[in-house]
PATORTOR-833264 format. One line per 4 residues: number of its first residue (from 0); their letters; for each residue x, y, z of C-alpha. Coordinates in Angstrom, 2 decimals. Each point is the difference from the previous one (the first is absolute). Layout:
BEGIN
NUM = A = X:Y:Z  ...
# end
This chain:
BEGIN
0 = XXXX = 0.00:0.00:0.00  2.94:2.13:0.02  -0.26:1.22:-3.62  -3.82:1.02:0.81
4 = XXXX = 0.99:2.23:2.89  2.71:1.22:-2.11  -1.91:0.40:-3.18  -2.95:2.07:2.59
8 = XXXX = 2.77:1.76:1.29  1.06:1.30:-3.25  -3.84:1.05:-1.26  0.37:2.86:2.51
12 = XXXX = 2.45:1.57:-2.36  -2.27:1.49:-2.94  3.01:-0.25:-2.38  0.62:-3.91:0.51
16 = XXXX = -2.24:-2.23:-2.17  -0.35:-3.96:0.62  2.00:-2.23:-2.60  -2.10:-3.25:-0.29
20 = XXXX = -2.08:-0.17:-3.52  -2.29:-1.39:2.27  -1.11:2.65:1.64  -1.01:3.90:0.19
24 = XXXX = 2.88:2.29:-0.26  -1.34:1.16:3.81  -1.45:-2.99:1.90  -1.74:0.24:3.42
28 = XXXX = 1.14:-2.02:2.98  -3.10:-2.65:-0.71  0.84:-0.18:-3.33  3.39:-1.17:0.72
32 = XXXX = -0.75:-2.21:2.02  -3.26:-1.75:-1.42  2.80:-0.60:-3.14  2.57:-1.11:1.99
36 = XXXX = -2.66:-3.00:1.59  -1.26:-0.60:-3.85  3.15:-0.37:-1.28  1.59:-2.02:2.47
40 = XXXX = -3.22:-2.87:0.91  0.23:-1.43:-3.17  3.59:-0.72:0.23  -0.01:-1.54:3.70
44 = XXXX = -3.17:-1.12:-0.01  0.21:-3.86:-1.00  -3.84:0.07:-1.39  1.65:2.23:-2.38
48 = XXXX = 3.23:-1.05:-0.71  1.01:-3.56:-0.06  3.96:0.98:0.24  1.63:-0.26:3.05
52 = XXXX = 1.67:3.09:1.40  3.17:-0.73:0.79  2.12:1.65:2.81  2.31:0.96:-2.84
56 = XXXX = -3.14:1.90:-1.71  -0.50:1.55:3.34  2.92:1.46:0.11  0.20:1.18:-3.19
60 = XXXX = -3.57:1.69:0.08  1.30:1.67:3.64  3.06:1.12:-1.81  -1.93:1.68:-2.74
64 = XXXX = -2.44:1.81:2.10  2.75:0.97:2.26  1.70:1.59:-3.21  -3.07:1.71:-0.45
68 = XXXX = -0.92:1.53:3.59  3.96:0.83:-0.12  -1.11:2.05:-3.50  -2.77:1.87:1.57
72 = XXXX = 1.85:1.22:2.59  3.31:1.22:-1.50  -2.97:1.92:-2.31  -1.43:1.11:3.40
76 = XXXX = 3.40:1.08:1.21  0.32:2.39:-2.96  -3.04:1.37:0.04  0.70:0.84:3.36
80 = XXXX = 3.44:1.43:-0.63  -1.16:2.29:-2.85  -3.48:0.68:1.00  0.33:3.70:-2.46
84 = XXXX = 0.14:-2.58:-2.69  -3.33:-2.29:1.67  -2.83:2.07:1.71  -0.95:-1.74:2.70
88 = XXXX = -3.94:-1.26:0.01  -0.21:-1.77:3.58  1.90:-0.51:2.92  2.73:-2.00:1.31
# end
């Protein structure tokens, strides 16, 4: 769930826009999290998927949304250090 806090985090910043194709450039909290539990119950869900996730898949999944949350927040971090360049729309 780290890249959804980080990904909410960063929709407080008017001048950051969310990457996925999969959805809007400026999702809400809800929405980012009702896709995160649609995308992810198919794949670990066995009534879905008759593949059995490995601890080796595991990690790799964690790795990749680790990458990600580690994204957002460098983009965060810059935001915050040039905030002339980034008005601010929330708080922090």
């Amino acid at each position: 769930m780290a890249d959804v806090h980080s990904t909410n985090k960063a929709m407080e910043y008017e001048c950051v826009y969310e990457a996925n194709p999969l959805l809007p450039k400026r999702p809400s909290l809800d929405r980012l999290i009702i896709h995160k539990a649609v995308t992810l119950y198919p794949i670990y869900h066995p009534d879905w998927n008759r593949y059995i996730v490995t601890s080796r898949d595991l990690k790799l999944a964690t790795a990749f949304i680790g990458a990600v949350a580690y994204h957002n927040y460098k983009i965060i971090d810059k935001v915050k250090k040039y905030p002339e360049r980034c008005p601010k729309v929330g708080t922090i």
